[in-house]
N, C-alpha and C positions, 0 to 999 in steps of 0.2 A: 504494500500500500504506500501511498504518496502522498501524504498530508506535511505542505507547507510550515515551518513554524507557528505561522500567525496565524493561521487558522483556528477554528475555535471549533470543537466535534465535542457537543453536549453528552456528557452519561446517557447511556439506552439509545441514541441514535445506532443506526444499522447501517457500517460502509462499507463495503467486501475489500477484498484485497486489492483488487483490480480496477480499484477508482483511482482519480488525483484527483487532489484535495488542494488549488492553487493558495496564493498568498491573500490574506485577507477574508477570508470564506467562512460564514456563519454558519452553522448546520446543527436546527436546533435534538430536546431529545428524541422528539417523536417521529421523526424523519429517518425515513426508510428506502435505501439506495439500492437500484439493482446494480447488477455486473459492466463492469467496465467505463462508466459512467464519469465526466472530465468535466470538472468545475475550475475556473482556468481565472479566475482574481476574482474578489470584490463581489462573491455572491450567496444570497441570502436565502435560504430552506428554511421556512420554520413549519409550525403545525402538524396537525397529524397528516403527513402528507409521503403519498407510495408513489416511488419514481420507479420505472420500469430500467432496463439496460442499454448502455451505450447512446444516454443522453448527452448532450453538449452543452455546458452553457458560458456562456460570455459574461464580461463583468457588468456590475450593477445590476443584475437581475435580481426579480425580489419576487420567490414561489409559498405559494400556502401562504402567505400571510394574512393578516384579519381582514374581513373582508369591508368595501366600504357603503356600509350598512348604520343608520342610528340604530336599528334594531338590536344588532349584535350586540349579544351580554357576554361573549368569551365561549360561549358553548363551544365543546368539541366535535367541530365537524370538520372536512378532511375537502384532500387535493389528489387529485390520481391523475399520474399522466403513463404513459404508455414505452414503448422500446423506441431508439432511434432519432428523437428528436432530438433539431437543432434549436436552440434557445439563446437570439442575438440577445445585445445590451439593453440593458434597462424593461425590459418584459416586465411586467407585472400579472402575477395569476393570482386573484384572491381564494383562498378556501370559500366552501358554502355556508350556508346560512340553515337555519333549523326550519323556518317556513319555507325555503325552495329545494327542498329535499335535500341538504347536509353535504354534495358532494360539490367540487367543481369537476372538472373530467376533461384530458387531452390527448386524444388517442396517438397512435403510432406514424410513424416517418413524416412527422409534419416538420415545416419550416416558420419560426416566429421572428418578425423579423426586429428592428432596433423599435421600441419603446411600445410594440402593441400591448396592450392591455387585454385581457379576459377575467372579465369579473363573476362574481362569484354565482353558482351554482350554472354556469353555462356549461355549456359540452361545445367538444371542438372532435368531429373524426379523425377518420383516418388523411392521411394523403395531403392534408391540406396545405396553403401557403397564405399564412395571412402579413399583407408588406406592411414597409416601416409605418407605424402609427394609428394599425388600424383597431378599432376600440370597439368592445364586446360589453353593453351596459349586462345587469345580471339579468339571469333565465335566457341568455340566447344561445339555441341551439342553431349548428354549423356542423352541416352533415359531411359524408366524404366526397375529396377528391374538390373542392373548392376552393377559389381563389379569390381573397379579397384584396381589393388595392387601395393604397397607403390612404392613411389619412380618410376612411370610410368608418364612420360610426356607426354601430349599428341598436335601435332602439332597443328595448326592454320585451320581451318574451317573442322577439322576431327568431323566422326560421330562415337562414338559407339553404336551399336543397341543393341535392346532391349536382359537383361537375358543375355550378353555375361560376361564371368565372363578374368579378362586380369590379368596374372600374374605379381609379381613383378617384377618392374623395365623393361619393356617393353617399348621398346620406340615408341610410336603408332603416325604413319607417314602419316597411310591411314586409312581410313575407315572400324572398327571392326566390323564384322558379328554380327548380331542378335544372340543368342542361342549358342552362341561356346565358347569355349575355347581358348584361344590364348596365345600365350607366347615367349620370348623370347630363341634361342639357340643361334646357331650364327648368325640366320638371322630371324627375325618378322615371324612365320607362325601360321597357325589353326591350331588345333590339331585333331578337331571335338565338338561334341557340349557338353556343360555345361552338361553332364546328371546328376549329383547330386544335381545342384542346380535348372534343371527343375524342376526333382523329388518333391526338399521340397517346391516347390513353385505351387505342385499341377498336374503338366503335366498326361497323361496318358498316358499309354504304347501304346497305337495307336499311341498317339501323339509325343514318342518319340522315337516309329520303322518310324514314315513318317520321321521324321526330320533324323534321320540316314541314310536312304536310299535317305536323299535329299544329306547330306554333304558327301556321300559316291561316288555319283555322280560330285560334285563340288570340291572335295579335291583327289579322290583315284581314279579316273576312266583316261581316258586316251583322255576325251574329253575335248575341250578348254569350256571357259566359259558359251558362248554363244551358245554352244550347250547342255552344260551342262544345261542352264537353262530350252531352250528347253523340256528336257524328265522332269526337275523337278514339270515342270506348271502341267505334269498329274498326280501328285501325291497332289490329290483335300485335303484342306485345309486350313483354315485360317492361320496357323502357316508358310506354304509352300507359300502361296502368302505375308505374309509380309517379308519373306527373299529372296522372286526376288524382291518383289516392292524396297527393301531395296538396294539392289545389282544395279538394274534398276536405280535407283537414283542416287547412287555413282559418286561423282565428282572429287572423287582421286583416285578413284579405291580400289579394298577389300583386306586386307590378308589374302590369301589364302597359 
């Protein structure tokens, strides 16, 4: 194991042999490291909080800490993030909250980038990349394989779905489409779907003529939503049913 002089590794903390532990690094007792895991200066674990293996993180980052809630009385609830991630400067992930079900949650091989924030009890999947500054108020969930860009806030119990790739500095109010593109003009709209980032993420051109002739019907046609979804359900597909089930869900409604 590699821990720095000045680091500071609380009694009952958990650090396998196969971390480094850089100079300046707070790591409180509750904190629980998996394998191989590179804390490289000036950064902060506290809380009851489960890191999974071969995380990265950069200085000034500051994980599990309280979350920023008036509510929070210190209760013990937790931070869990997942294998593989990269964790730039100054990230902040707050732990959960006892009214938003106790956990915050960061899944696997994501990229966080210099000062995004994820507040507390949000979930972040798999795959993701959210850039420099883009800020997660609590309760938002941010499904897999999505990309936010920099400087995009996102309100309070908002869904991004799966593969939506959201421009910078977008201010996401409602609930972002599965598969699309979205971005700010002068008003929040689609544009249609991510097709470059389906592409490298495998899609096929079947898969990506149904999803066009779904959002074609949803964004360009002249039918309101609910009818829209209608003709979409006959366009049979896995990819076609998780963007009504998606929409179907919607409890702030989607931008379209």
């Amino acid at each position: 194991m590699s821990i720095h002089p000045s680091a500071v590794v609380a009694p009952g903390a958990v650090v396998p042999e196969s971390c480094s532990i850089g100079p300046f690094c707070t790591i409180g007792p509750d904190v629980v490291l998996g394998e191989a895991c590179t804390l490289i200066s000036h950064v902060v674990l506290d809380g009851r909080t489960r890191i999974g293996a071969r995380n990265r993180f950069f200085p000034f980052c500051s994980i599990g800490v309280a979350p920023q809630d008036l509510k929070y009385s210190g209760e013990p609830t937790e931070t869990m993030i997942g294998d593989d991630n990269t964790i730039r400067e100054s990230v902040t992930i707050s732990r959960g909250t006892v009214g938003g079900g106790g956990i915050t949650r960061v899944g696997s091989h994501c990229l966080l980038m210099t000062s995004v924030h994820i507040g507390h009890d949000s979930r972040v999947g798999d795959h993701c990349i959210l850039a420099n500054a883009a800020t997660l108020a609590g309760h938002v969930t941010v499904e897999d394989h999505v990309t936010l860009g920099a400087f995009c806030p996102v309100h309070q119990f908002c869904t991004v779905g799966a593969y939506a790739f959201v421009g910078g500095g977008t201010i996401v109010t409602q609930d972002v489409l599965p598969f699309s593109l979205t971005s700010a003009k002068r008003e929040n709209r689609a544009f249609g779907i991510n097709k470059i980032g389906l592409q490298r993420r495998g899609f096929s051109t079947e898969q990506l003529d149904r999803l066009q002739k779904a959002y074609r019907l949803l964004l360009a046609s002249k039918l309101n939503t609910a009818q829209a979804l209608e003709k979409i359900r006959t366009l049979e597909g896995d990819d076609v049913a998780l963007l009504v089930a998606f929409i179907e869900r919607s409890q702030r409604g989607v931008i379209k």
